[in-house]
C-alpha positions in Angstrom: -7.2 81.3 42.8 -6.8 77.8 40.5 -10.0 76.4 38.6 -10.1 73.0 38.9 -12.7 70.7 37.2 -13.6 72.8 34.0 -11.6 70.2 31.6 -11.8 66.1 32.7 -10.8 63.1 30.4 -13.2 60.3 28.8 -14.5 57.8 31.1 -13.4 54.5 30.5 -17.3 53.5 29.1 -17.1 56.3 27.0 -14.0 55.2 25.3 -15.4 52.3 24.6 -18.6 53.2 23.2 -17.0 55.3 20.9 -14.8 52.8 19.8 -17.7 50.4 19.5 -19.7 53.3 17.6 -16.5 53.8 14.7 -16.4 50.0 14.5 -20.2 49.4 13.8 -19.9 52.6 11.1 -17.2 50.9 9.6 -18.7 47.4 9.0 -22.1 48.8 8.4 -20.0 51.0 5.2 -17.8 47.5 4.3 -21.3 45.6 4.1 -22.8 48.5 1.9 -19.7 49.1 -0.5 -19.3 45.3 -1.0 -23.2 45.1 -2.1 -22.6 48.3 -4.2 -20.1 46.6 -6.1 -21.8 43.3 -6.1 -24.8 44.4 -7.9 -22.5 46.1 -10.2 -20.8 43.5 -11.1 -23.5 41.6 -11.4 -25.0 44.0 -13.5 -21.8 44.8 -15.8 -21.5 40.3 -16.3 -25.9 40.1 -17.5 -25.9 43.2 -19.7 -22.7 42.6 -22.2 -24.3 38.9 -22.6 -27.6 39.5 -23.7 -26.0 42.0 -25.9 -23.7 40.0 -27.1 -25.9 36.9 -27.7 -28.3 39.5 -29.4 -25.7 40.5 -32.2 -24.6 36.9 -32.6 -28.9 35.9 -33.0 -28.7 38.8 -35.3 -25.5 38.0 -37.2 -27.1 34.4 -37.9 -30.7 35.6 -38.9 -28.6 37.6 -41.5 -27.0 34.2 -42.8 -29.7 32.3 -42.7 -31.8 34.8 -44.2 -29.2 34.6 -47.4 -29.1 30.8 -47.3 -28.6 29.2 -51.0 -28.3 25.6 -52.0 -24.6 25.2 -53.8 -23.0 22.3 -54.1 -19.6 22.3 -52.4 -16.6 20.3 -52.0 -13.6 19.5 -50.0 -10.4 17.6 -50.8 -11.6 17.0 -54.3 -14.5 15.4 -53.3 -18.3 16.7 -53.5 -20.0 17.2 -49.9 -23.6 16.4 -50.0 -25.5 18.8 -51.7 -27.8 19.9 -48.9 -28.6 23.5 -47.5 -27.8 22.6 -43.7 -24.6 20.4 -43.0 -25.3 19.4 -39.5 -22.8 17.5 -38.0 -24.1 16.5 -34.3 -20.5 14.7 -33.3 -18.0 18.3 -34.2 -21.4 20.9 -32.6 -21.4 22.3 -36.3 -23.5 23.6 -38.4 -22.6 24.5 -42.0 -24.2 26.4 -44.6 -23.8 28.3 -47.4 -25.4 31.9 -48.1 -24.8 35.6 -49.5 -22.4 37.6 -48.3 -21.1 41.1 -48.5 -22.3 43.2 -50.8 -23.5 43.1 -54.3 -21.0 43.1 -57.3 -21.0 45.1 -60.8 -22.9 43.1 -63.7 -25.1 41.3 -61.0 -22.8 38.5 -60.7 -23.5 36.9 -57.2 -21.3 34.2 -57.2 -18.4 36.3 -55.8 -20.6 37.3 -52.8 -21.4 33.6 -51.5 -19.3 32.3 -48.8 -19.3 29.2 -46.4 -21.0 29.9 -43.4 -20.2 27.4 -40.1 -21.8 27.8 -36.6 -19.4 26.2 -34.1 -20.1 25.3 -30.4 -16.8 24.2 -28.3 -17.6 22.4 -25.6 -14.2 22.4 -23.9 -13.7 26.4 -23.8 -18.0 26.8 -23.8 -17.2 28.9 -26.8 -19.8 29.7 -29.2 -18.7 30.9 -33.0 -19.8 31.8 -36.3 -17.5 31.6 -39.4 -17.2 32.1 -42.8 -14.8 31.1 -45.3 -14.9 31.9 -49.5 -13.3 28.6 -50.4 -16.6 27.1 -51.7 -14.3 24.5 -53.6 -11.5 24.1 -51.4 -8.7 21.5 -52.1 -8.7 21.1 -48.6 -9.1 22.3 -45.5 -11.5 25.7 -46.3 -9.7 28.9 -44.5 -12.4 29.8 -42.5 -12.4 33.8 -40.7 -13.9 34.1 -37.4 -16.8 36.8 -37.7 -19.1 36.6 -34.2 -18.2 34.6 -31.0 -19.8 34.1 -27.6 -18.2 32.8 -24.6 -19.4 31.2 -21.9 -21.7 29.0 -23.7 -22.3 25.8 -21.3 -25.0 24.1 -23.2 -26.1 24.3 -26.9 -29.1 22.1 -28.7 -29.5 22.7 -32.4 -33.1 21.9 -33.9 -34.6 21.8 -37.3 -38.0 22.5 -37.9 -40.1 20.4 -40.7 -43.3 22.5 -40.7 -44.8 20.3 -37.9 -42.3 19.8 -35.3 -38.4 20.1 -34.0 -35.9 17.3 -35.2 -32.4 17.1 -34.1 -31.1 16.5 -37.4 -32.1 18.7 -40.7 -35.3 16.5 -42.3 -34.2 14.2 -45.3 -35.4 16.1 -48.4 -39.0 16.2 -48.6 -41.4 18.9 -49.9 -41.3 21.6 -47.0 -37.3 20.7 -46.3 -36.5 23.0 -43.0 -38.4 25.8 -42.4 -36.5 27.1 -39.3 -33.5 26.3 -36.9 -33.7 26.6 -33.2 -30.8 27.5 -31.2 -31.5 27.1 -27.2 -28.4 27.9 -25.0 -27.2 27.9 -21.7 -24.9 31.3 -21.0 -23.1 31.5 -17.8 -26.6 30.0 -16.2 -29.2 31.7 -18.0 -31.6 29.9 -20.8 -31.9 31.6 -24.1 -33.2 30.9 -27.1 -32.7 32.2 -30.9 -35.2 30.2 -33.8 -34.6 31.4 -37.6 -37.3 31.1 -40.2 -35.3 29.9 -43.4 -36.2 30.9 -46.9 -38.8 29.4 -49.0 -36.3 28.0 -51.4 -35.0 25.8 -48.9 
């Protein structure tokens, strides 16, 4: 005697639940590995910048920490003796300050070094340079030592002792007590502000 009816094929609805079923799983994992990575990219683009923007703030509070006024000049000509060279129309800021560390006899001399702060607007670069050619014949050779990219927007402000000024105040008794960097990095606002010696 022949069994019949012990092994039967899928129905035509059950065929195509099931590939209804593998296609839902499969857009359901799509959608969940493409937020996966989103976050993580998201996450790996926010964490390097605030790190990064931290050890430039704290590359510069170092600087400005070891500002000194020191007459300087360029092409054979003195630049104005003043302890922040802000120039609005280059984005630069230019200083002079202690560097490196201390040599035998107490000499300090060797150890101060150009310092310029440089926003480019064109590549939204953001860098911090230093150059020993306090008396340069021309051009100083300047050595790149902290950058940040990304940098869309960049307003430099000087403090008086009573309130921000967009250019360093003209002499006076206090002189600058602190600058204020505020920045715009790849959409986020930040801000760095640096109390400056007494002796400025």
């Amino acid at each position: 005697m022949i069994a019949i009816g012990a092994e039967r094929g899928m129905t035509l609805i059950e065929v195509l639940l099931a590939v209804a079923l593998t296609a839902l799983l499969g857009i359901t994992l799509a959608t969940s590995l493409n937020l996966w990575f989103g976050a993580k990219e998201r996450m790996a683009t926010s964490e390097p910048v605030a790190s990064r923007l931290l050890s430039l703030c704290d590359g510069l509070e170092r600087r400005f920490d070891a500002l000194v006024l020191r007459g300087l000049h360029e092409h054979r000509l003195p630049l104005p003796a003043q302890p922040l060279d802000w120039r609005a129309d280059e984005q630069r800021l230019d200083w002079v300050a202690l560097d490196g560390m201390p040599v035998a006899g107490g000499n300090q001399a060797g150890r101060l070094r150009r310092q310029s702060l440089v926003w480019d607007r064109e590549n939204q670069r953001l860098g911090v340079a230093s150059s020993a050619d306090l008396d340069a014949l021309a051009e100083p050779g300047w050595s790149a030592s902290l950058t940040l990219n990304r940098v869309e927007a960049l307003v430099v402000e000087f403090f008086d002792g009573l309130r921000w000024l967009a250019y360093p105040p003209a002499g006076g008794a206090n002189g600058t007590a602190g600058v204020r960097l505020t920045l715009q990095v790849q959409g986020e606002p930040f801000v760095c502000t640096f109390v400056l010696p007494d002796t400025v």
